[in-house]
ROBAGU-915620 format. One line per field, with one value per residue: residue number from 1; residue in three letters; y, z, x of N, C-alpha, C, O in turn. Coordinates in Angstrom, 2 decimals. Atoms other than C-alpha are relative to their C-alpha. Example, Ala and Ser with C-alpha at 12.3 -4.5 7.8 and 13.67 -1.06 7.14 Angstrom:
<marvexs>
n	1 2;
res	ala ser;
n_north	-1.19 -1.19;
n_up	0.00 -0.06;
n_east	0.89 -0.82;
ca_north	-4.50 -1.06;
ca_up	7.80 7.14;
ca_east	12.30 13.67;
c_north	1.20 1.09;
c_up	0.00 0.73;
c_east	0.90 -0.77;
o_north	1.18 2.20;
o_up	0.66 0.90;
o_east	1.94 -0.26;
</marvexs>
This chain:
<marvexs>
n	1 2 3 4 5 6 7 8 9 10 11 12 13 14 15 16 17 18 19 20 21 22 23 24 25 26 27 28 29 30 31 32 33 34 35 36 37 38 39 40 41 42 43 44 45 46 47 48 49 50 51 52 53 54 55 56 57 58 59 60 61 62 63 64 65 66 67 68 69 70 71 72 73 74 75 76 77 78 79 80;
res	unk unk unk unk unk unk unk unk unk unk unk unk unk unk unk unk unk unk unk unk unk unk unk unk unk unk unk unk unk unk unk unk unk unk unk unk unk unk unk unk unk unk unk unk unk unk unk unk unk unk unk unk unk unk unk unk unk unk unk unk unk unk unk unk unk unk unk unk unk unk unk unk unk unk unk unk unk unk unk unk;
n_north	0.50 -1.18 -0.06 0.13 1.42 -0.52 -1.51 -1.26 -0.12 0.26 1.31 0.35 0.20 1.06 1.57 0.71 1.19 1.23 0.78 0.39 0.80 1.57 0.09 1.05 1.40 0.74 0.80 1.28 1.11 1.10 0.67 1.38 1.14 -0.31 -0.16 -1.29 -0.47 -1.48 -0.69 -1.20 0.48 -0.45 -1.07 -1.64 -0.68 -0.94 0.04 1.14 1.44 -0.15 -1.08 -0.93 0.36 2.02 0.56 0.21 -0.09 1.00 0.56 0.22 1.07 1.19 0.27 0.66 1.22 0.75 0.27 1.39 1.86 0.13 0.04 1.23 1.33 0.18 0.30 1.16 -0.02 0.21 0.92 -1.08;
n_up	1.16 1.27 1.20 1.04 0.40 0.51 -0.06 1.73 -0.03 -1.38 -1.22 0.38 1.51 -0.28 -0.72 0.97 0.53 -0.68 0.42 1.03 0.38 -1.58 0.80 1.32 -0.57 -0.18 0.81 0.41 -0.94 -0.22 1.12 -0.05 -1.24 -0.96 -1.43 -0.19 -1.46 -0.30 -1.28 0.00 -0.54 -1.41 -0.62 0.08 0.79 -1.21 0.08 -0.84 0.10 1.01 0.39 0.83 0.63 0.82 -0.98 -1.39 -1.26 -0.75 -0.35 1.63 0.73 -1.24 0.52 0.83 0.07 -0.50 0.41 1.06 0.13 0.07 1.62 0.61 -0.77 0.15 1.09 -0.12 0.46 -1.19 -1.36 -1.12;
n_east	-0.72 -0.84 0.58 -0.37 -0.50 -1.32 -0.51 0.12 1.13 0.60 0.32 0.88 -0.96 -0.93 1.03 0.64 -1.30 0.03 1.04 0.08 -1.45 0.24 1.30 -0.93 -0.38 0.30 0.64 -0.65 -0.68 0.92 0.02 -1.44 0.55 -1.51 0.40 -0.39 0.37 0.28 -0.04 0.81 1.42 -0.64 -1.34 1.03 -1.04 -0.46 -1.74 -0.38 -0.19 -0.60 -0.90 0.62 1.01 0.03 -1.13 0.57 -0.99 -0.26 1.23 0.87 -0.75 0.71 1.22 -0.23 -1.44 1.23 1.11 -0.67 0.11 1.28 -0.37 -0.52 1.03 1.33 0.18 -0.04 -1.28 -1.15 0.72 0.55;
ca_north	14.21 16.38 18.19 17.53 13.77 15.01 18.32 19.08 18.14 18.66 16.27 16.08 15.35 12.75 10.94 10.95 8.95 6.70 5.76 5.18 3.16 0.69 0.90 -0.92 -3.27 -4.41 -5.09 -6.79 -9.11 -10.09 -10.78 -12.79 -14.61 -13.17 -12.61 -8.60 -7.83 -4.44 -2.49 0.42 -1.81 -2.23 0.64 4.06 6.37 8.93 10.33 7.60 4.96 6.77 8.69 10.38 9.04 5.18 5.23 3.95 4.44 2.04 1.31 1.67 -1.12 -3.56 -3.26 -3.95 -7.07 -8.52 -7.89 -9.71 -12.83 -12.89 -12.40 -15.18 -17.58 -16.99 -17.60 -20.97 -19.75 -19.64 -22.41 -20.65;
ca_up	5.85 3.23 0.53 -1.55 -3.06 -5.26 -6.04 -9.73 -9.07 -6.46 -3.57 -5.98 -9.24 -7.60 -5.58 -8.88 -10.62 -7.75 -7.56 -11.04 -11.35 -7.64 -9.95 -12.82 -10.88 -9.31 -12.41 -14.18 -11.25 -11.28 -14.92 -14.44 -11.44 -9.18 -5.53 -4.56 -0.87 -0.29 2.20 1.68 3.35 6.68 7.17 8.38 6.55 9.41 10.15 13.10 10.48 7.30 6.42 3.62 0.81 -0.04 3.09 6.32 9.70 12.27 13.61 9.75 8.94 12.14 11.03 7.38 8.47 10.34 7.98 4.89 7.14 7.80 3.84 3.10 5.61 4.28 0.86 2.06 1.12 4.70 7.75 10.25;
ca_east	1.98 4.32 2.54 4.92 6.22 8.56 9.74 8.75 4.98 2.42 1.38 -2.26 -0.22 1.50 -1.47 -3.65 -0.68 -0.22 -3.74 -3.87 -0.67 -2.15 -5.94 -3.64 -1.92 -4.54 -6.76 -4.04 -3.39 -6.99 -7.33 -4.05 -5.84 -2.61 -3.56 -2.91 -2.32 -3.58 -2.33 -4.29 -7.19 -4.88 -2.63 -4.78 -3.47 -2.24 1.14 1.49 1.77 2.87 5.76 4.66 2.24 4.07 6.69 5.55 6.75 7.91 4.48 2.95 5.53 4.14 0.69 1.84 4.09 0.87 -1.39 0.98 1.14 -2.20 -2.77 -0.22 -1.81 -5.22 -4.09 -2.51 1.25 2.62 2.12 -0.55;
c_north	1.18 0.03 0.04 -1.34 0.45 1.06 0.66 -0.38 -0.16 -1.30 -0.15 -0.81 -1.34 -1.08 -0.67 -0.89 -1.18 -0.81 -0.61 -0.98 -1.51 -0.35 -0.86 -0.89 -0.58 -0.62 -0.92 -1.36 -0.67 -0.35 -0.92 -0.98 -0.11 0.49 1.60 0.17 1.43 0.76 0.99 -0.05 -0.02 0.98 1.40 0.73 1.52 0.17 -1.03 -0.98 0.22 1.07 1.38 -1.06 -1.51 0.13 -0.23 -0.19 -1.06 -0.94 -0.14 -1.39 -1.13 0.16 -0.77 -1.50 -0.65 -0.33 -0.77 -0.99 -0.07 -1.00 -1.33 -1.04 -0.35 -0.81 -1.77 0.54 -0.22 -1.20 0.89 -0.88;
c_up	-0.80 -0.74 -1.36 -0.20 -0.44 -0.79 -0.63 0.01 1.18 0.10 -1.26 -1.47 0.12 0.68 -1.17 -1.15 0.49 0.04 -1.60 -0.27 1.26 -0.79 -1.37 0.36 0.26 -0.91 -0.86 0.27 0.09 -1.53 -0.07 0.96 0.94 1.14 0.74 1.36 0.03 1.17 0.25 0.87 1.38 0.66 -0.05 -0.52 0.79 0.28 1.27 -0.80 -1.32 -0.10 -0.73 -0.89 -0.34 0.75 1.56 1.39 0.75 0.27 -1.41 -0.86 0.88 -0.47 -1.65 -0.07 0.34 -0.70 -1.45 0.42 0.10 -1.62 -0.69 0.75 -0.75 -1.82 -0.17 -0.49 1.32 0.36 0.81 1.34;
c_east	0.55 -1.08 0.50 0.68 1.28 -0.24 -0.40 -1.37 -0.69 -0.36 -1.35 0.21 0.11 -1.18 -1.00 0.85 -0.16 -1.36 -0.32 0.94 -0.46 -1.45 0.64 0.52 -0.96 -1.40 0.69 0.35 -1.68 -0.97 1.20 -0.48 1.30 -1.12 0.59 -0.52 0.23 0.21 -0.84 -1.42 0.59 0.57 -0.88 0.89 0.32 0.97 0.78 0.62 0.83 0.67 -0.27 -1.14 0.18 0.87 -0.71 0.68 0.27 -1.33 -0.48 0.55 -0.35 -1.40 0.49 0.67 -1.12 -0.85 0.73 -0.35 -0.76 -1.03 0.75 -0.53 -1.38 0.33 0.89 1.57 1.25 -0.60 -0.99 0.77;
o_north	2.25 -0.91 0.39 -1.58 0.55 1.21 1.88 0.10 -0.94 -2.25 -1.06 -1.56 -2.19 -2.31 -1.85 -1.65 -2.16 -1.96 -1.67 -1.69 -2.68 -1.56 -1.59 -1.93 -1.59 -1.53 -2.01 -2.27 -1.83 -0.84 -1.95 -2.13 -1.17 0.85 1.40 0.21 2.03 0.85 1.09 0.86 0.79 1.01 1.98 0.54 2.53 -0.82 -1.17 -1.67 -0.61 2.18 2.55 -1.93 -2.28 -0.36 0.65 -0.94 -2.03 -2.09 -1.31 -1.94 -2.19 -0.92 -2.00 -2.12 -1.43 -1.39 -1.76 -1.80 -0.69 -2.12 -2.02 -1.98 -1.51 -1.69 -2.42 -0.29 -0.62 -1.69 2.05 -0.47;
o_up	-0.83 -0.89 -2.40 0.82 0.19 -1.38 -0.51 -1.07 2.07 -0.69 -1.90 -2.03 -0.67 0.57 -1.24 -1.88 -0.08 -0.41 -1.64 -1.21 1.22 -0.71 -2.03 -0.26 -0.44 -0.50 -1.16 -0.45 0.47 -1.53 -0.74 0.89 1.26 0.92 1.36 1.74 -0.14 2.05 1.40 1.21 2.15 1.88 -1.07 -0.51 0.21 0.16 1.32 -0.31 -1.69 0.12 -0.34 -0.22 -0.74 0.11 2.18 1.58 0.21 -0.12 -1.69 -1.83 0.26 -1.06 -1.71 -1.09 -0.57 -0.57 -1.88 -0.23 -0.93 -1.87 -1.57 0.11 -0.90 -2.31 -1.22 -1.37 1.34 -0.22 0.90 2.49;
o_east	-0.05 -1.85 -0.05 1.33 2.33 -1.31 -0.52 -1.73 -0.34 -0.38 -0.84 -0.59 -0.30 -1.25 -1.32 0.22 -0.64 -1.41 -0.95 0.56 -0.08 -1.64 -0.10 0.29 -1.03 -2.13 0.20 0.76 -1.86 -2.10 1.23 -0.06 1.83 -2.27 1.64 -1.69 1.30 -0.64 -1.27 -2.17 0.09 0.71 -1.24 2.10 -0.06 1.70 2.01 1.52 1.65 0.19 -0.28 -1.71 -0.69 1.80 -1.31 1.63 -0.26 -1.49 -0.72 0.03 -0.26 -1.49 0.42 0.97 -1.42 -1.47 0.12 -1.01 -0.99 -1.46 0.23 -0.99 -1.77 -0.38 0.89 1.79 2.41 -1.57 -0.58 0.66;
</marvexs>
């Protein structure tokens, strides 16, 4: 993976942000009683599957597509 996200702060700058910013979504969404599909629980996080730190590669985007419907099935939003 790049060690750098974007340009004007490091790759560590930028991941303690992002975690903080996906650690906020997903407490808001479960004081709202909203349903948060996590990729972070399906997608290894390896340069096979991810681009860099929030872009995912061909294969990183087929695991993510599987594991949505899955996700929307379970939560009764698709047909299985």
């Amino acid at each position: 993976m790049r060690q750098k996200a974007i340009t004007t702060i490091d790759y560590g700058q930028f991941l303690s942000g992002y975690k903080r910013l996906q650690r906020a979504i997903i407490d808001v969404a479960a004081e709202e009683g909203i349903p948060v599909i996590d990729l972070e629980a399906a997608v290894p996080p390896d340069t096979d599957h991810l681009f860099d730190a929030v872009h995912l590669t061909g294969k990183g985007s087929l695991v993510a597509a599987e594991y949505i419907s899955r996700q929307l099935e379970n939560l009764g939003l698709i047909p299985r």
